[in-house]
DOTIDO-692444 format. One line per field, with one value per residue: residue in one letter; y, x, z of N, C-alpha, C, O, CB in turn; residue number from 1. Coordinates in steps of 0.1 Angstrom, whole numbers. Each point is the difference from the previous one (the first is absolute). Last residue first. Glycine has a CB too. Layout:
<nodes>
aa: (A|...)
n.y: (Y|...)
n.x: (X|...)
n.z: (Z|...)
ca.y: (Y|...)
ca.x: (X|...)
ca.z: (Z|...)
c.y: (Y|...)
c.x: (X|...)
c.z: (Z|...)
o.y: (Y|...)
o.x: (X|...)
o.z: (Z|...)
cb.y: (Y|...)
cb.x: (X|...)
cb.z: (Z|...)
i: (NUM|...)
</nodes>
This chain:
<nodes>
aa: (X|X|X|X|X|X|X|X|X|X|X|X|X|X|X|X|X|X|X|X|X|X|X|X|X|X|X|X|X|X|X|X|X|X|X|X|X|X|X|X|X|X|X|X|X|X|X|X|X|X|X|X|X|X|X|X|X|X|X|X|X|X|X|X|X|X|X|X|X|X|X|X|X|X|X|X|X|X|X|X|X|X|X|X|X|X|X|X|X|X|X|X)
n.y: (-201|46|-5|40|10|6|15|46|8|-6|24|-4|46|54|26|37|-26|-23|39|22|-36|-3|48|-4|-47|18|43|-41|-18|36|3|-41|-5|43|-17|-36|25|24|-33|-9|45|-1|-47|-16|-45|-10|-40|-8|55|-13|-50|28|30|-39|-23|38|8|-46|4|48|-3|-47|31|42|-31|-45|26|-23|3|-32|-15|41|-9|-41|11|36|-36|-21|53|13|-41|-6|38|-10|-51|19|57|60|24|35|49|14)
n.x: (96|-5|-17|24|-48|-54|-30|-18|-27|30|36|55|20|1|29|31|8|-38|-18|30|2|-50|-4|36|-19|-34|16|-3|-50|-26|32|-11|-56|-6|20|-30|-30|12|5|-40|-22|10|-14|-35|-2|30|-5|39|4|-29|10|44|-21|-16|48|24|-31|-3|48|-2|-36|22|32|-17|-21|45|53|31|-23|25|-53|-2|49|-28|-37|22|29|-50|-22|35|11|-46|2|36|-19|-40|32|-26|-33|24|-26|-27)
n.z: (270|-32|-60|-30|-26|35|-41|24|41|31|-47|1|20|-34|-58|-2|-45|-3|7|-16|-25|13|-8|-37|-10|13|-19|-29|15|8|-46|-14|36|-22|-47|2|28|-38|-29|13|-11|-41|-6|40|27|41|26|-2|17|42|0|0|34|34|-8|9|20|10|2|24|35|2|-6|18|45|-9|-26|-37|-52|-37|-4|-22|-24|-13|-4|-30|-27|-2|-8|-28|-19|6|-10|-31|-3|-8|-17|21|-30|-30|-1|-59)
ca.y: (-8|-9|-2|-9|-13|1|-9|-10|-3|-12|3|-4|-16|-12|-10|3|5|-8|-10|8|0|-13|-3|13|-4|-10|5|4|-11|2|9|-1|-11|2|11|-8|-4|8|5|-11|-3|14|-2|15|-2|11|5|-14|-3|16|-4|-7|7|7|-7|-5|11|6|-13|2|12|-6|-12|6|14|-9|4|-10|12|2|-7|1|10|1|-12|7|4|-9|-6|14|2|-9|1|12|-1|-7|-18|-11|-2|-14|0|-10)
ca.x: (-7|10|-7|10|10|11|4|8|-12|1|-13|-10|0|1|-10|-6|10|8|-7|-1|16|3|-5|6|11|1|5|17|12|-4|1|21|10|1|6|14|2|-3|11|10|4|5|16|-1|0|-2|-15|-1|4|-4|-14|-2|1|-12|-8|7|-2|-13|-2|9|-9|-9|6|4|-17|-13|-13|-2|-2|13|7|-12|6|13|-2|-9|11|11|-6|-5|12|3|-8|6|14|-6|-6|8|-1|-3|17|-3)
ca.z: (11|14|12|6|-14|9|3|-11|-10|8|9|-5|-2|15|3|15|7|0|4|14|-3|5|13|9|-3|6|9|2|-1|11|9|-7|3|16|5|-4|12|10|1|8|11|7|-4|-8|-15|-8|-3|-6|-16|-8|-1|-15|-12|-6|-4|-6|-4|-6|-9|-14|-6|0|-8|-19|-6|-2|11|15|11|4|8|13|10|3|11|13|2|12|9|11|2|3|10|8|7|12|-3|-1|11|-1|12|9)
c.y: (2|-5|-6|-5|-3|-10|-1|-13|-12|-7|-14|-5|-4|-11|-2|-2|3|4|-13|-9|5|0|-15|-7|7|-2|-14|12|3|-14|-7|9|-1|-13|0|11|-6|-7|8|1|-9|-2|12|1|12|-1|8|6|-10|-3|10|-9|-9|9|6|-11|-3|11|2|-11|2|12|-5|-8|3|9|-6|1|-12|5|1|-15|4|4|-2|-12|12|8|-6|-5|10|2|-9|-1|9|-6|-4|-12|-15|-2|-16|-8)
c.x: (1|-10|7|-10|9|9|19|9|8|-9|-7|-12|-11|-2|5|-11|-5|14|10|-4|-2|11|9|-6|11|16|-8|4|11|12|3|1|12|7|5|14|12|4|5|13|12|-1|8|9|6|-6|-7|-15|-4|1|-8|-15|0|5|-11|-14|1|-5|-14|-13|2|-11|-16|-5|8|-9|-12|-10|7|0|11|6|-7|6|8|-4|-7|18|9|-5|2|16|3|-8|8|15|-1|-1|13|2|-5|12)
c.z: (14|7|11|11|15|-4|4|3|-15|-11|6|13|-2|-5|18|4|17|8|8|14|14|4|4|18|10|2|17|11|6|1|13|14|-4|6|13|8|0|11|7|-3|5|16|5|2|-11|-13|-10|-4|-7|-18|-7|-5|-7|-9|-2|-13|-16|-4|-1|-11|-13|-5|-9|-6|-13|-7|-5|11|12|14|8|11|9|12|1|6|13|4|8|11|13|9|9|18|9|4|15|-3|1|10|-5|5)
o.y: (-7|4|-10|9|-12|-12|5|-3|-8|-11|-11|-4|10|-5|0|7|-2|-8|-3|1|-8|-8|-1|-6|-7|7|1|5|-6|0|1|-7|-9|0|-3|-2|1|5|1|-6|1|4|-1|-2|-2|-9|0|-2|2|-5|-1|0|0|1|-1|-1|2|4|-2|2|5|-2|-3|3|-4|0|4|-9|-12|1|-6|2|7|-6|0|5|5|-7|3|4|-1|-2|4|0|-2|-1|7|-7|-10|8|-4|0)
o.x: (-6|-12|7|-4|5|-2|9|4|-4|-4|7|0|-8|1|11|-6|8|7|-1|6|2|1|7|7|6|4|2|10|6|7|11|1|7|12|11|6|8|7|12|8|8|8|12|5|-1|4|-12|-6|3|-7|-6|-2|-9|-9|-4|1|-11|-11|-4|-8|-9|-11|0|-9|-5|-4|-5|-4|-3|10|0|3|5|4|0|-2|9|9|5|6|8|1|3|6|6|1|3|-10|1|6|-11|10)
o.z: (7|3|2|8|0|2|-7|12|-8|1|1|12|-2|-11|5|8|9|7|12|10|8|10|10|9|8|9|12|2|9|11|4|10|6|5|5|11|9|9|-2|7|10|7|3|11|-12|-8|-4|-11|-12|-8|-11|-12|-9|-9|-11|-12|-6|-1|-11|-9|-7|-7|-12|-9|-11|-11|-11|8|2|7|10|12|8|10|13|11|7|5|10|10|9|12|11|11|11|12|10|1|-7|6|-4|-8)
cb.y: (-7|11|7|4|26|22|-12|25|39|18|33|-2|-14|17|-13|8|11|1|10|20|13|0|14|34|2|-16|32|-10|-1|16|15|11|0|14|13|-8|-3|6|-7|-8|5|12|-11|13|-13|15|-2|-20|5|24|-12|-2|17|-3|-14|5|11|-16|-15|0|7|-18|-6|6|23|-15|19|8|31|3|-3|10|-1|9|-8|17|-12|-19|-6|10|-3|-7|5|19|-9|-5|-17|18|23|-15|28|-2)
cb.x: (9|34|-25|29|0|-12|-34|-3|-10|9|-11|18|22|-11|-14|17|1|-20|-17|-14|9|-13|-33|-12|-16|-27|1|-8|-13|-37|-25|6|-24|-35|-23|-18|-30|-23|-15|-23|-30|-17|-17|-20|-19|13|16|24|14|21|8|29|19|-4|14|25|20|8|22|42|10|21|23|29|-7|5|14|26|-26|-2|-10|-31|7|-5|-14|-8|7|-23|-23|-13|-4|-18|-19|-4|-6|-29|11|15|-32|-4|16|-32)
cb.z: (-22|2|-15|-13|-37|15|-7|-23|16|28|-18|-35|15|31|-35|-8|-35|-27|-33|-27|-36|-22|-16|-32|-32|-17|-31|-28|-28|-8|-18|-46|-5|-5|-20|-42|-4|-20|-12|-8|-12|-27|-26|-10|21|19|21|26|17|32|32|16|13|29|20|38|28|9|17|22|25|26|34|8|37|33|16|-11|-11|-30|-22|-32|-23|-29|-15|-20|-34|-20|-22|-26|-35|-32|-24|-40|-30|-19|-35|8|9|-23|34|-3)
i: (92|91|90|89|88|87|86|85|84|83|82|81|80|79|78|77|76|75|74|73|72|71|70|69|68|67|66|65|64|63|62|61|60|59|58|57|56|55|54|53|52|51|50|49|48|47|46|45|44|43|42|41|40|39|38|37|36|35|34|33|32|31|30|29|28|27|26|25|24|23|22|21|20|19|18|17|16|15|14|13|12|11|10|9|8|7|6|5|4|3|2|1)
</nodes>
């Protein structure tokens, strides 16, 4: 029977994929990420079967370190910002 990570490890996981779901500069990534980012982990919070959630645990490390990649990319040849977000230089 597989153990199931600690709730720190999980924790740790979580807020380092919200993190890096926020880093997106593109609004849609930025905003697909972070509820993306949130229904797995809610998923997981649900689990109860210890094989599963180490399964999923796993999957999430995995799907982090190629978030991560994306963003980096992201950032690099992100556009400007949309008329939906908030506009940090205002001309009058």
């Amino acid at each position: 029977m597989a153990t199931p990570p600690a709730r720190k490890a999980v924790l740790d996981l979580y807020a380092s994929t919200l993190r890096t779901a926020k880093s997106f500069s593109s609004y849609n990534f930025r905003t697909y990420f972070v509820q993306r980012t949130e229904d797995t982990f809610r998923g997981m919070q649900a689990e109860q079967d210890s094989i599963k959630l180490s399964q999923a645990y796993n999957e999430a490390v995995k799907e982090l370190s190629v978030l991560r990649r994306c963003a980096v990319t992201n950032q690099l040849y992100g556009g400007g910002k949309l008329a939906v977000e908030e506009q940090s230089d205002v001309r009058t």
